[in-house]
N, C-alpha and C positions, 0 to 999 in steps of 0.2 A: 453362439451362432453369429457369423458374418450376418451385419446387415446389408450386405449389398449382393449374399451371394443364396438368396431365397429361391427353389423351385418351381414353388405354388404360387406363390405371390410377386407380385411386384414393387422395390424400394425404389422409390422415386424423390424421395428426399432430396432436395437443395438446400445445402448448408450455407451459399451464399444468397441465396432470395429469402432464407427462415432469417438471417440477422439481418435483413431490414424490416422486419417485423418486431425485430427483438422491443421486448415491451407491450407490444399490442397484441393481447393475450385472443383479443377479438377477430384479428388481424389472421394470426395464428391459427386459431379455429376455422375459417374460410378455407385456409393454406390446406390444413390437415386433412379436410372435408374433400378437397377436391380433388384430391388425391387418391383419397381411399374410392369416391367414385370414377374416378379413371380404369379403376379395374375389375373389370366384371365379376372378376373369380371373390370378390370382396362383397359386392353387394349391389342389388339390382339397382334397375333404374327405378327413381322416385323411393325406395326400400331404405330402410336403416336411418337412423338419426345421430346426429353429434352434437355435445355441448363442453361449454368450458365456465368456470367461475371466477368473477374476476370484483376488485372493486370499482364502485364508480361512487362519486358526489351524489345524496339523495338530492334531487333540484328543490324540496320543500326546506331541508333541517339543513343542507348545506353539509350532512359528515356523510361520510365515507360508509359505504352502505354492500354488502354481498350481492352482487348481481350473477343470474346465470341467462345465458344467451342460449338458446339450444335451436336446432331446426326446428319454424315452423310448420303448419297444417299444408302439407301440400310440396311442393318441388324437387328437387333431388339435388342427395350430397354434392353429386359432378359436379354440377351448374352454380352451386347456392353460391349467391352472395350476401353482405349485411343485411341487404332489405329481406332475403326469406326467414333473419332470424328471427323469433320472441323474444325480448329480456324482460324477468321477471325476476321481482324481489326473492331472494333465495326465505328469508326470514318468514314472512308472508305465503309461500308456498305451502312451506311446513306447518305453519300453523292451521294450517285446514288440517289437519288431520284431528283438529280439536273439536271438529264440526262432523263429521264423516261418521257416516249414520250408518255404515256399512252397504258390503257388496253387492247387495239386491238394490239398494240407492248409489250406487258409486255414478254413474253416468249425469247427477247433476251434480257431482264436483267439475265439469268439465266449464260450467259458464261460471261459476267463481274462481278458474285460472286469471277471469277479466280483473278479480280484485286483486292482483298482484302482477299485473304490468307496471315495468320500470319505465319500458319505452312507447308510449302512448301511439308512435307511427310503425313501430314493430308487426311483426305476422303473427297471425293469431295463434296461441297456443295450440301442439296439436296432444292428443291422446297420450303420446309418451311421455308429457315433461313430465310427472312425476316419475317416473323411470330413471329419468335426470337427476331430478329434486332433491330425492331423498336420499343417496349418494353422497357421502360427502366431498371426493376425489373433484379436484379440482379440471381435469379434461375425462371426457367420458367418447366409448364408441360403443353406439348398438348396431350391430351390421346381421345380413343375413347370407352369409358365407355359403355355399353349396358344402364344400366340407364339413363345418362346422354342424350344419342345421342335417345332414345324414348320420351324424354322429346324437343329436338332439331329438332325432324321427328314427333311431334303430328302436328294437323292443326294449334292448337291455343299455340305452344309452346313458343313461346315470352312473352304473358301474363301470363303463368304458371309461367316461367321464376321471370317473374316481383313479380309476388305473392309469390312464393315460396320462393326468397329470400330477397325480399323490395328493391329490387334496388341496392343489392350488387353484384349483378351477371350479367355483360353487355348481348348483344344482338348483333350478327352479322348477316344479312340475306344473305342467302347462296351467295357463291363467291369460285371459285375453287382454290385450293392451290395455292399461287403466288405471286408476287409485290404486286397487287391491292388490296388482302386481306392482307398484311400485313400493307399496309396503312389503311384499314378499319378498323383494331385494336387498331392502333395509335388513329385512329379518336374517337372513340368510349370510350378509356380509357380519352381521352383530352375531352371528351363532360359529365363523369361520373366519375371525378377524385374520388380515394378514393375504386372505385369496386376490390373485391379480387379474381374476376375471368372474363371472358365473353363466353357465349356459341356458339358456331357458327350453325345456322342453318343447318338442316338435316348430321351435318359434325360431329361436336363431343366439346370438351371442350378444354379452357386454363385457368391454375391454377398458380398462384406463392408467390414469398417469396422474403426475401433479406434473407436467409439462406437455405440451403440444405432441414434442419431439420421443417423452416416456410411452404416451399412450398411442401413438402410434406406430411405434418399434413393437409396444407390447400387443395391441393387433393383430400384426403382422407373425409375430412370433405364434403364437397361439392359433390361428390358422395355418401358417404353415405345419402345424406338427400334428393340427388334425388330418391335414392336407396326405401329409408323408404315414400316417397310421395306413389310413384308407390305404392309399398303392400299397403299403407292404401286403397288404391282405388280399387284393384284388384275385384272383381264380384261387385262392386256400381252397373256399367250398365249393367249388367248382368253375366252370365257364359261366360271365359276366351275364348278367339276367337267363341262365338256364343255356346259352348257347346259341348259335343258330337256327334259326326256322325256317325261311327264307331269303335267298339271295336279292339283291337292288337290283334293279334295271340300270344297266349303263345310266351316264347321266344326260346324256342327250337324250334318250329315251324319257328320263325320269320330269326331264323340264317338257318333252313333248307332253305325255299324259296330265302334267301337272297341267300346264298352258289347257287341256281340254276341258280338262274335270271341273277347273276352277268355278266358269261362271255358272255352271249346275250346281255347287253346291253353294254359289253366294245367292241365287235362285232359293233356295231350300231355310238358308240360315237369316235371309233378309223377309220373312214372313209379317215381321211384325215394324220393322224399319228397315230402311236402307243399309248394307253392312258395308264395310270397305273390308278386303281383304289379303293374306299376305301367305308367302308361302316360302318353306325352309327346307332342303336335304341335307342340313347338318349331319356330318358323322356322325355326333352322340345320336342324333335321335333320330337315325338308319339303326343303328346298333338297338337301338328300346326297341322300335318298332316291327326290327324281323325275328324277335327272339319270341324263343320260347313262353318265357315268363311275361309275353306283354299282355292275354289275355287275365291272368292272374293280377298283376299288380296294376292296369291301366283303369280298372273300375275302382280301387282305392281313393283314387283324386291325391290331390295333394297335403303337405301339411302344416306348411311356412304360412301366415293368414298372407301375406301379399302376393302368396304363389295365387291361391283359390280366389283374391276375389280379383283377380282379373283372369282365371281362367275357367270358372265356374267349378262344379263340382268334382267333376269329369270330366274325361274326353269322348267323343265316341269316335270309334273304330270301327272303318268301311271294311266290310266284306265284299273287296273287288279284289281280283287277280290284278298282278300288278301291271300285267299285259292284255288289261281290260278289253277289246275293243268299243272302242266309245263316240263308233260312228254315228250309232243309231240312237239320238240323243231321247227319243221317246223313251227307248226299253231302257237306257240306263236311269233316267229318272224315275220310272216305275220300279225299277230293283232299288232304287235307295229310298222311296219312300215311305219305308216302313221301316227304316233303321230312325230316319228322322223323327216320324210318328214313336215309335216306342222312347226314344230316347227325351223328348218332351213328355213324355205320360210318365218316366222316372225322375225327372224333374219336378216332375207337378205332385207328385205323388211324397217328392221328399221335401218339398213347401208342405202339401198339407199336412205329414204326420209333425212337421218340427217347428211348427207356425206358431205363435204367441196371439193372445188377442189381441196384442196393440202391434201387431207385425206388417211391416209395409205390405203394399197388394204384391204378388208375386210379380216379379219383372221377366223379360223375352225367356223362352224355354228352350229356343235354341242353343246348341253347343257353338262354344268357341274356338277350341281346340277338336280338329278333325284328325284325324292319323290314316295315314294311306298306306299299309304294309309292303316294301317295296320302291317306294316312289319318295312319299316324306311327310309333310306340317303345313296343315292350313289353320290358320286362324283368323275368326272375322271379327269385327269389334267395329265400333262407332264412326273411327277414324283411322287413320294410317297409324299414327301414334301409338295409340293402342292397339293394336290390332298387333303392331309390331313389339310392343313389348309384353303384350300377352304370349306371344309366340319366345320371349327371350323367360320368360318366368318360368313356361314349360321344360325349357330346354335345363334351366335349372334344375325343377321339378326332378325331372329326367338324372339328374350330378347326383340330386340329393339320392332318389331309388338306387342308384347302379351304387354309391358309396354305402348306404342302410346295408342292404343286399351281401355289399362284401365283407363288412363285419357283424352281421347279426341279420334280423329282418325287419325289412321297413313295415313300419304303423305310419298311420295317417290319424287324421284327426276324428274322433267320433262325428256321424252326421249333424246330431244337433250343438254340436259346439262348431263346425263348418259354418251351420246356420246362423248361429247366434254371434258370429260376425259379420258376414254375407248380408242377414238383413238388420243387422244393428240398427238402431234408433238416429247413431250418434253419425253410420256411416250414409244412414238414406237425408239425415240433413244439409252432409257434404253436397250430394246428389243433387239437392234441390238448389244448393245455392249456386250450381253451377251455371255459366251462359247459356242462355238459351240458343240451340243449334242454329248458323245461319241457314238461309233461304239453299243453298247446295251441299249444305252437309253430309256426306256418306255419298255424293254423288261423284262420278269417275268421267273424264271427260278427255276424249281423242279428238287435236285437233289437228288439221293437217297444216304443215308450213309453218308453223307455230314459233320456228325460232327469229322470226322476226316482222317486222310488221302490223299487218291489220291481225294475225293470227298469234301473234305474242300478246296483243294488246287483248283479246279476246281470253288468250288464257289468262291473264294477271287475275281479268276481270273476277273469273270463274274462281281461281284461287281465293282471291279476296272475299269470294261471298261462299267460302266453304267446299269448294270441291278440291279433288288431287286431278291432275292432268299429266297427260303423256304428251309430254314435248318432243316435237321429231321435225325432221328437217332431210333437206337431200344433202346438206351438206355440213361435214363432222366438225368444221371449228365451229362453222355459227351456231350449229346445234353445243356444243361446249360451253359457250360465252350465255347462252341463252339458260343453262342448267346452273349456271357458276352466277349468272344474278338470281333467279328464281330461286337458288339454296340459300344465297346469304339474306334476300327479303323475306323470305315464309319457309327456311327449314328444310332439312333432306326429304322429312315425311311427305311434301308436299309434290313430291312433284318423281317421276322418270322419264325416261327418254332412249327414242330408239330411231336409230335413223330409217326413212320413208320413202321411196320411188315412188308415187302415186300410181307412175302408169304399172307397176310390177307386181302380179297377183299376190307369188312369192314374197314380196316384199311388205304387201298389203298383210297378210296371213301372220307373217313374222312379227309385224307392230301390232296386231292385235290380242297375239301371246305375249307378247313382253307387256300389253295395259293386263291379262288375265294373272300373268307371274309376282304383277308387282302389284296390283291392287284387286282384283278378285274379277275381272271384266271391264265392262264402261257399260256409263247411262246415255252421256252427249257423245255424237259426233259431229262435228263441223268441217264438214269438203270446205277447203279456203285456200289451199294450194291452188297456183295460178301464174302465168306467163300472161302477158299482153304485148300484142303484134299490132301494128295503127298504119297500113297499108292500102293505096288502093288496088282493085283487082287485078290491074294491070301490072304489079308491082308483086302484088302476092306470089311466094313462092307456094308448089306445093307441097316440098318438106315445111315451109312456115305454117300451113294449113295442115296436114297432120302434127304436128307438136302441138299447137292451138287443142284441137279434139284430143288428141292422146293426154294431153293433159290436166284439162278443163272437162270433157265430158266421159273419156273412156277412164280418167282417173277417178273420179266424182264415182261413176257407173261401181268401179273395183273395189274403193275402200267402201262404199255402203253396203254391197253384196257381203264384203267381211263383217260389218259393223252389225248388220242383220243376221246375222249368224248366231253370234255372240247375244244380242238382244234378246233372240230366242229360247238361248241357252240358260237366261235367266229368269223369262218369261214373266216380267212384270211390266214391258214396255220400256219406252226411250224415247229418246229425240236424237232424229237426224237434222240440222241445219244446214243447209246452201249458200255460200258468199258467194250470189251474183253479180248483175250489173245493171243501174238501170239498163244498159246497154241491150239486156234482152228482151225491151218493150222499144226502144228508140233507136229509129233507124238514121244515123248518121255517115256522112263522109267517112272512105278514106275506112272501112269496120267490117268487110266480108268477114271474115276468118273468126277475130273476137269476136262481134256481135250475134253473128248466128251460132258460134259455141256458147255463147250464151245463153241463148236462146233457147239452144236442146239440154241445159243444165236447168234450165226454167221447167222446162216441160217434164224435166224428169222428175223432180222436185214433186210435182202434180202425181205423176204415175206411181210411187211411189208411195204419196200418200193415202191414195187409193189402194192399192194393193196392202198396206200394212197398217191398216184403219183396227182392224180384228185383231192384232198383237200389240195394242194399243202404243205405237212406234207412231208417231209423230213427226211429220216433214215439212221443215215449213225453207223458206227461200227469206233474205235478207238482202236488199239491191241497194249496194254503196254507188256514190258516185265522186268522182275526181278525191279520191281521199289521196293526197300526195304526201305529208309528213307520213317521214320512217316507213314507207311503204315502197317494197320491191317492184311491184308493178311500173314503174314508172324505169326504171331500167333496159337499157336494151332496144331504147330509142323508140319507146311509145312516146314519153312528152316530145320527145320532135318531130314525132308521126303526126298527135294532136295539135300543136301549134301550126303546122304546116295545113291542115286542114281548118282550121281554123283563120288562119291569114295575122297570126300573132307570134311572137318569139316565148321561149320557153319561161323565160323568169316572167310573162306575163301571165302565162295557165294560172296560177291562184288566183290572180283577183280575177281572170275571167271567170274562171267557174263560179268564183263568189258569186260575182256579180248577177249571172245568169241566172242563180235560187231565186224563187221568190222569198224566202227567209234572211237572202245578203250573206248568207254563213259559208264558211271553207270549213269543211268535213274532215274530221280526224279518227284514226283509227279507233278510239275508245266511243265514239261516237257506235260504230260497228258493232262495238264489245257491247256495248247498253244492248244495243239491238236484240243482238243474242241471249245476251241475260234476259229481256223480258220476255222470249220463248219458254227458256227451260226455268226463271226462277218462281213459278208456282200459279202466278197469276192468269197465265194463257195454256193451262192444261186440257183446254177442251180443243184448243187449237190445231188444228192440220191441213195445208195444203194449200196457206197463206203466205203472201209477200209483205215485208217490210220495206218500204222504201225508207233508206239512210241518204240522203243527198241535197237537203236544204229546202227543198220541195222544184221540181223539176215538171212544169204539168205535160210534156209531152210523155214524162216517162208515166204518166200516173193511170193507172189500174182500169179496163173499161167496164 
């Protein structure tokens, strides 16, 4: 086989960047790793492990000692670098097995991995390295291939196995990550000397080499040709999951209902926490979800351990038309409420029969993976991240069933062997030592105007203490440049974006689907779009004075009418915040037009929180003043409006407005951003209908 001319897979090999490694075997392992995660069809995110063995100087004896480097507890191949390795005495590994009290004890060999660290600033060993360990092969790859692991989850896939590659390819019958399967490898290579791989049942593959460059051709190979069995077989037994059931809704259609249903069911799934949410009409998993066989094989679950536990057992599957009408948000909650209800009472139901006495308490019972027949994939999870790679392990899920399917029949894992990784000992300690969520974690946040200014500095904020935000703008570069830092400081998950017209309903409705598309709704909104006009009346036009309202108070008025919608739709409550102005308590020069749209942004603020007391929506106001760094406001010939009324030139506004605080201080966007943060970050939850003043302290502007 060409290596460069693979169907399935991807060669990405560079034979000028691998010889400047030549030598660094460690070097090499990075190289290999990142590669093999570069391609999905290889192995999920965070999924599969790689190591190499190599000599190094023992730093006690001074000789030359067997080291292996392998992935540590936690990261993913893509990404990994040196720091995610473990290196551990290869010597020293092995000899635990002289200690190993067997499989009912295996899970405390995992803290004496600690007595055979080489590299004392290395990652902590994870679960696989005996997987590694007891290998002799100098580069090793455990990946979890969709092809592969459907050939590993058919009924009869041992003998596939066997045929497919005449007995070069071992046979492990499932065993959970551990000691005891690291011994079963051992055994298995010593009972098959000479095999260039073994497959582990319903779990996924291990590949290697005595070079970087062997054991990764040899990968590659071996998935591809599980790869190319699958398609030849593909409709032999018929049409792919049973056939057709149901046609998809066009896809504009399919992003309408999605955009409606979404925050109903983040509503549903957010019960016990806050969920963030995400949503897919991939082809493959339109094709699972309108077939036939999806009510058959979708209570299965999965069978890969990294598919289930980030997608829990199952999925559950709405019983809605796919051309639902989903106006009438009461009855449609009422029809789904009892899909939810049952579907935590089968959760709860398969904790209590598969529980251990020393078994964590059981965790959220809602589903992760939702399926909309027709439409497509929601899944909700903690954070964007997750949420999103729980949605990319299904869609796997999804490769592995339609490949089982076409050579044989997909099995899944028995329920208490699901369980008896799911609430593992060794996995709920991961759990604990995780960070503690910030103050905005799972929270979703629409702010207007956002790509620059006091409302950029507003979202950083909000980002920075855990939430994902919809950045939007009226205008497509600054909105660009505004996504393009926000990705490279906190990551793609953190953050979408959709352009904004305040004053435009349509336009209002459209950003509010694209926060439900891309994260499950919103919790915060912050009206902070804004124009300022510094006119006297005599002066004022009144196209100046409609634009002022149109987009200060009829904009304000349009996105909270949407943002209240949505609110509703998930019915746990929110927070709307107002960036006013002292301006709407102080009546200054040379200010008809701003200060009285201010004013009625003020008041609205009030009315609002009044009326949305009982949906526990939350409206409070935040009154900056002279905030001039990075602040659009100041555009457009309001600082010459102000200086003119003032009887001062414009490079002297700062220190006047200083000057004028009784605090001395010049007011900066982030300043604004605190503001807001200490509305929504936990401490002012009883909070509604209150003003912040941000401005140094101003006492005409102050509160009567």
């Amino acid at each position: 086989m060409s290596n460069k001319n693979y169907k399935h897979v991807s060669y990405l090999w560079d034979d000028a960047k691998a010889a400047e490694l030549a030598g660094d075997e460690v070097g090499l392992l990075i190289y290999r790793s990142n590669l093999l995660g570069a391609d999905l069809r290889l192995t999920n995110y965070g999924g599969g492990n790689t190591s190499c063995k190599a000599f190094a100087k023992d730093p006690l004896t001074g000789q030359e000692t067997e080291i292996m480097w392998v992935k540590g507890s936690g990261g993913d191949i893509g990404t990994l670098k040196r720091s995610g390795l473990a290196a551990l005495y290869v010597d020293r590994l092995r000899s635990l097995k002289n200690i190993y009290r067997g499989v009912e004890f295996e899970d405390e060999m995992v803290e004496l991995f600690n007595h055979c660290i080489y590299d004392l600033a290395s990652k902590a060993p994870s679960i696989d390295t005996p997987l590694h360990g007891f290998l002799p092969f100098k580069h090793i790859d455990h990946l979890h291939p969709d092809a592969a692991i459907a050939i590993a989850a058919a009924k009869d896939g041992k003998q596939i196995t066997q045929d497919l590659f005449g007995g070069t390819i071992g046979w492990v019958e499932w065993k959970k990550p551990g000691f005891e399967l690291g011994l079963s490898l051992k055994k298995c290579l010593d009972e098959n000397p000479g095999i260039r791989g073994i497959m582990l049942g319903s779990h996924g593959l291990f590949t290697w080499g005595d070079t970087a460059y062997e054991s990764y051709v040899n990968t590659l190979d071996v998935i591809e040709k599980c790869a190319e069995y699958i398609e030849s077989n593909l409709g032999k037994k018929g049409p792919v999951f049973g056939g057709q059931k149901i046609e998809s809704l066009p896809k504009e259609q399919r992003l309408s209902q999605a955009a409606s249903l979404a925050p109903i069911l983040r509503g549903f799934t957010s019960s016990k926490q806050k969920m963030v949410g995400h949503f897919t009409d991939d082809d493959r998993v339109l094709q699972f979800i309108n077939s036939n066989d999806l009510d058959r094989l979708a209570p299965l679950g999965t069978s890969c351990p990294d598919h289930f536990l980030r997608t829990k057992i199952s999925p559950l599957v709405l019983e809605l038309a796919p051309n639902e009408d989903l106006s009438d948000v009461a009855a449609i909650k009422a029809k789904l409420a009892p899909a939810f209800e049952a579907y935590r009472a089968m959760y709860t139901e398969y904790y209590n029969t598969c529980k251990h006495d020393n078994s964590p308490a059981i965790r959220d019972t809602n589903p992760v993976v939702i399926l909309y027949p027709g439409v497509g994939m929601f899944t909700f999870s903690k954070d964007k991240q997750t949420t999103r790679v729980a949605a990319e392990f299904y869609t796997n899920a999804i490769n592995v069933m339609r490949g089982a399917e076409a050579i044989s029949e997909y099995t899944s894992l028995p329920r208490q062997e699901a369980f008896d990784i799911e609430y593992w000992l060794l996995e709920e300690a991961k759990l604990q030592r995780m960070p503690k969520p910030k103050s905005l974690s799972g929270r979703i946040a629409l702010i207007t105007g956002s790509a620059g200014g006091i409302g950029k500095a507003i979202a950083h904020k909000f980002v920075q203490e855990g939430a994902v935000v919809v950045l939007n703008d009226i205008n497509q570069e600054r909105l660009d440049e505004a996504v393009a830092e926000f990705t490279a400081a906190y990551g793609k998950d953190s953050v979408a974006a959709t352009l904004l017209n305040v004053t435009d309903e349509a336009s209002s409705a459209a950003a509010f689907d694209a926060a439900a598309l891309a994260f499950g709704g919103v919790d915060i909104v912050v009206n902070n779009a804004g124009i300022s006009i510094s006119k006297s009346i005599a002066e004022h036009t009144l196209e100046e004075w409609d634009r002022l309202y149109d987009i200060l108070v009829k904009g304000q008025f349009i996105v909270s009418k949407a943002g209240v919608a949505v609110l509703r739709k998930q019915g746990f409550g929110g927070d709307i915040i107002n960036i006013v102005s002292k301006n709407a308590v102080v009546a200054g020069p040379n200010n008809p037009g701003y200060g009285s749209a201010k004013a009625a942004q003020a008041h609205l603020t009030r009315l609002l929180a009044a009326e949305l007391g009982a949906d526990k929506i939350r409206v409070n106001t935040v009154n900056p003043d002279a905030v001039i760094a990075n602040s659009n406001i100041w555009a457009g010939g309001w600082a010459e409006g102000r200086a003119k009324a003032y009887g001062i030139t414009v490079d002297e506004l700062p220190a006047y407005y200083a000057k004028r605080t009784l605090l001395n201080e010049i007011i900066l966007p982030e300043d604004i951003a605190n503001a807001c943060f200490a509305f929504v970050g936990g401490l002012l939850g009883k909070s509604t209908g209150n003003a912040l003043n941000v401005d140094g302290g101003v006492a005409m502007g102050f509160y009567r």
